[in-house]
N, C-alpha and C positions, 0 to 999 in steps of 0.2 A: 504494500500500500504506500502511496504518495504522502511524503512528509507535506504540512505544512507550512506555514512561515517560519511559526512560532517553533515546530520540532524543529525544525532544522538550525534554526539558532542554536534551541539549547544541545541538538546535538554537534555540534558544532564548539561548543563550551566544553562538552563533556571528551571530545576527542582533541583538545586543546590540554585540557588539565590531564588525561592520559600520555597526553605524547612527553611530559616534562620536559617543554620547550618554558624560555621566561621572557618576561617585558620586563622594563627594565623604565620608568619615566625620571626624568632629572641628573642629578650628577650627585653619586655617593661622595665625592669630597666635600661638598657643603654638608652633610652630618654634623649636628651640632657635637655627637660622641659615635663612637667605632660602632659599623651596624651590627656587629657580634654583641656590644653591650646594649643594642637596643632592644634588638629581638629576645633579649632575656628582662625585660622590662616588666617589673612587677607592679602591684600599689604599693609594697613596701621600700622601693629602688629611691634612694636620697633623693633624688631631681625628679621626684614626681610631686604635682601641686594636687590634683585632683585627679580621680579617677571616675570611671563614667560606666556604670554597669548596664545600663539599656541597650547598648549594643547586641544585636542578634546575631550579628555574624563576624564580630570585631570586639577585640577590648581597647577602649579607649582612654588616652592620660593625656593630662593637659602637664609637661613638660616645660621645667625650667634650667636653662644650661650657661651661665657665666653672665647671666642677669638677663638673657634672649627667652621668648616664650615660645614655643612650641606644641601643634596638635601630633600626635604619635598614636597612630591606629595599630593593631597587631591582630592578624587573622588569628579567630578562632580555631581552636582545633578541631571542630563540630560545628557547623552551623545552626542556629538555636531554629532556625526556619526548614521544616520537613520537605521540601520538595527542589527541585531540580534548580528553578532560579534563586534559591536562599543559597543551596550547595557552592555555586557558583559565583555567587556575585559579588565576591572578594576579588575573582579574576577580572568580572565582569569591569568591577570600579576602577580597576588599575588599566584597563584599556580604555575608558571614559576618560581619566585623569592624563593619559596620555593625547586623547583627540582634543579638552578643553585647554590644555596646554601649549600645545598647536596651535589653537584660535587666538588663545590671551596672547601670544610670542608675536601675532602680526599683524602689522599695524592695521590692513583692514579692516577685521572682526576681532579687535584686542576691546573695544569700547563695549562691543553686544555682550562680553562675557565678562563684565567687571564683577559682575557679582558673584562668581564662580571662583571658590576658594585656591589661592596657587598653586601650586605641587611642586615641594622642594625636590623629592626623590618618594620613589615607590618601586618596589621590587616585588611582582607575584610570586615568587618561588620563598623568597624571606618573608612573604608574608608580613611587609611593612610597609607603611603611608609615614611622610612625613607633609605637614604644613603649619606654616607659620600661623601661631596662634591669633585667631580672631576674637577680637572682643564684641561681646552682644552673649544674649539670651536666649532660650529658643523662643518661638514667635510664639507670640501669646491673644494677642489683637489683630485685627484687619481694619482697616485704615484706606483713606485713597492712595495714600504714597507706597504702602505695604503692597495691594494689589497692584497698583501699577509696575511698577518695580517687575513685582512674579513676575504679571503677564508678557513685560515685553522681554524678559530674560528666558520663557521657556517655548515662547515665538520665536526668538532669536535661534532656540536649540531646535526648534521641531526644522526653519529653514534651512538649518544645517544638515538634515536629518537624523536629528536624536529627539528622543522622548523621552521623558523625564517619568517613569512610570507611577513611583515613589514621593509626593509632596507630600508628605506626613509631619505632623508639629515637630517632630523629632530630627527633621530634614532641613531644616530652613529658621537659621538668624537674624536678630535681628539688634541694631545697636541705638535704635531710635532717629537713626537719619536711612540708614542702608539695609537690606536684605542681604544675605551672602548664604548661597548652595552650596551644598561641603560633602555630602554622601549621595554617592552614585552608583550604589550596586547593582538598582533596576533603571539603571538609564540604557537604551536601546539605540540603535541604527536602523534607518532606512534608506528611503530615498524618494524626499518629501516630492519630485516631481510627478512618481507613479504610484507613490502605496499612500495610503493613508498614515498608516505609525507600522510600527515595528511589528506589526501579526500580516502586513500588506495591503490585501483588498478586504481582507477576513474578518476586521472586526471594528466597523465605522462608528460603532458606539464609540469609541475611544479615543480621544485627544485631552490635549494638556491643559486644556479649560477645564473639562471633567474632570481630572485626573486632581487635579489641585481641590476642586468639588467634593469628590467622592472621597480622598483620602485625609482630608482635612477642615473645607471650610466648613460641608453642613454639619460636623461634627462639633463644630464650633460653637456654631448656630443651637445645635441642640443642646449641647450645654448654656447654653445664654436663657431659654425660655425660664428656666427658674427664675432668671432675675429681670431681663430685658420683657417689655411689652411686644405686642406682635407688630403693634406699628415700629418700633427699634429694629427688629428683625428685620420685616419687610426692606425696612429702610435701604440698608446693610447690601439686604440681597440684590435691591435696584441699581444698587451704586456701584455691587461687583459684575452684573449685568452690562452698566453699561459699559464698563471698562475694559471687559473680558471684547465684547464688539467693538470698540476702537481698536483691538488688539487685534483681532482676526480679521477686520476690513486691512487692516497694516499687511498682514497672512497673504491674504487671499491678493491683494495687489504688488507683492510680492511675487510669489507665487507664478503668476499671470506675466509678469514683465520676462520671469525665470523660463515659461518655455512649459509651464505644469500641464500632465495631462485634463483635460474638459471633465473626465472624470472626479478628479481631484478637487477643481476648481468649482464643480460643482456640490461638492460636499462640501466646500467649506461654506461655500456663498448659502446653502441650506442653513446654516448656524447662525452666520448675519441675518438672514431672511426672520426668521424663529424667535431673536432677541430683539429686532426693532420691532415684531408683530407683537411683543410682550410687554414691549417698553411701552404702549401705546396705550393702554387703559388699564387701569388697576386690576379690575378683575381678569384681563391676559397674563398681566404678572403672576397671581396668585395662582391662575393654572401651573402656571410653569415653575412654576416655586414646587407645587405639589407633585408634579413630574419628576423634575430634577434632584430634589431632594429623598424621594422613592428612591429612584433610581441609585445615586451615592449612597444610602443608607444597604441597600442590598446589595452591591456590587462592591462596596467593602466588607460587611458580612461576608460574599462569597471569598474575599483575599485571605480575611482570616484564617477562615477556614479551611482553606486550601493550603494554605502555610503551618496548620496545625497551631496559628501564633494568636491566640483570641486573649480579649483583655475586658475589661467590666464594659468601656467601652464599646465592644462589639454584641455583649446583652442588650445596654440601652438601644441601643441602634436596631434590633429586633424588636424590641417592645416597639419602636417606630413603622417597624414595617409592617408589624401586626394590627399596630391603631390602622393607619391606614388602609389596607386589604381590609380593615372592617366594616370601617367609615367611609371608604372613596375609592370602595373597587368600581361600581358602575362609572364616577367621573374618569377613572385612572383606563379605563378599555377606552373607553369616548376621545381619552387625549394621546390614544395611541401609547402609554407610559408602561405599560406588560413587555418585556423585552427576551429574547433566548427562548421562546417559546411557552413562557409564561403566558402569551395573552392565548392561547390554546384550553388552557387549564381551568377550570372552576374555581370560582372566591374558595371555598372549603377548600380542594385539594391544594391552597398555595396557603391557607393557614392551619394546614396537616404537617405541611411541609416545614415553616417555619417554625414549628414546636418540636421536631426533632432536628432544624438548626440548632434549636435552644438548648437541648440535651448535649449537642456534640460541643455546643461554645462552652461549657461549664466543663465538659471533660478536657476542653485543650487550652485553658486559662493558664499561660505563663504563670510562673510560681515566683 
């Protein structure tokens, strides 16, 4: 049988990390210390300031070396993420940090990737990242400068052909003026003229407005409704709306000037179409709130899940899907928002379904 996009990527990972060939990004002599004493780098190693235990597929220190600060990543020995792209995406980052590094090095596209952390040195086989330590926080707020920022940083990456698969809170800094991207395990290649993102023609649900969507902002969102009103929310959601469409009209005329196939050019021009049809009246918004936000609350459930990597987070996020499907199955068929052949299925058999999501998120809750 025919791989593929997607298999053949990761087989393609998986016949890379067998063959024990290495990349190699930067120059081992800027080392702030010998890379034999790095890779034996502990939380108890003198020159460590912090230690960062959320890493799923890395341990991370926040390193200090003759008064310089340093970020020092070190593959795990196991990836804490059960499937093929967790396995991998130690490799996967260290050939990203070598393509962003490329970009930031020439003058052309050095300005599109500013916010894209340097790389001193990185070696897949040592299983070590070096970068110079950033100051900031993880991102905690969305803001017009925050989202702006994102969007035109992972527009800049889709033109290049990478996709950023992974915007997760734990992805992305922020220092109160600048955003800066620093983990790249599930960042992909394509080839923005003829595929959509990294799966190709396969799976048009997918681009980096979503992706930022689904892995992070409604999440955001949902934890806000404790405290924020839905007019706050709302608010929120119109302002990354419109900004996500200034971003993609940027895309799409890009794109267009690039030579992109009609194909292509028509999917994105469908997303422009979709946000100004929503910008237009309140109650269009609200549809597509309810859409959008479905959709990111289940197609993150589904990462979890498929990563074995579930967090209390991906419970709430089913209680969401289940209000829903209870409340707004008939509006959700009507607005087309049933996706993967969900709109096939029965209200009951998709909150059958999600009740033994709910069994399996409780069995694979990181510890």
């Amino acid at each position: 049988m025919d791989m593929n996009r997607e298999q053949q990527r990761q087989q393609s990972q998986l016949d890379f990390v067998a063959s024990g060939q290495e990349i190699v990004v930067g120059n081992e002599a800027l080392l702030p210390l010998p890379l034999a004493q790095l890779r034996q780098t502990t939380a108890d190693s003198a020159y460590v300031v912090e230690t960062f235990a959320g890493g799923l597929t890395a341990h991370v220190y926040h390193i200090r070396v003759d008064g310089k600060d340093w970020n020092l990543k070190l593959k795990r020995p196991e990836s804490l993420v059960k499937n093929v792209d967790g396995q991998t995406s130690f490799l996967n980052e260290v050939q990203r940090r070598r393509d962003f590094q490329q970009l930031k090095n020439q003058a052309a596209t050095s300005k599109a990737f500013a916010h894209v952390v340097p790389t001193v040195y990185a070696s897949f086989q040592h299983g070590v990242m070096l970068s110079p330590w950033i100051e900031g926080n993880l991102l905690t707020e969305f803001n017009e400068v925050v989202l702006t920022q994102l969007f035109d940083t992972v527009v800049n990456f889709e033109l290049q052909g990478i996709i950023e698969w992974d915007l997760c809170p734990g992805n992305i800094l922020f220092d109160g003026h600048d955003i800066s991207l620093f983990d790249f395990g599930y960042c992909y290649t394509f080839d923005p003229l003829s595929e959509f993102n990294s799966c190709g023609l396969d799976a048009p649900l997918f681009h980096s407005v979503e992706r930022l969507e689904t892995r992070n902002f409604f999440g955001y969102l949902l934890k806000k409704e404790s405290t924020w009103s839905q007019r706050e929310i709302m608010s929120l959601f119109e302002l990354e709306k419109r900004l996500a469409l200034q971003a993609y009209q940027r895309k799409y005329a890009a794109l267009k000037k690039a030579g992109a196939q009609q194909q292509v050019l028509d999917w994105v021009q469908g997303f422009v179409q979709r946000w100004q049809q929503a910008l237009s009246t309140p109650s269009a918004l609200d549809d597509l709130f309810l859409v959008e936000s479905f959709r990111s609350h289940l197609l993150d459930v589904n990462d979890d899940l498929h990563g074995q990597s579930c967090t209390p987070m991906t419970l709430q996020r089913l209680d969401r899907v289940e209000q829903v499907l209870t409340d707004h199955f008939d509006a959700l068929k009507k607005l087309d928002g049933l996706f993967f052949g969900d709109e096939l299925l029965t209200q009951q058999a998709l909150l059958s379904r999600t009740t033994e999501q709910r069994r399996q998120a409780k069995a694979f809750q990181l510890q």
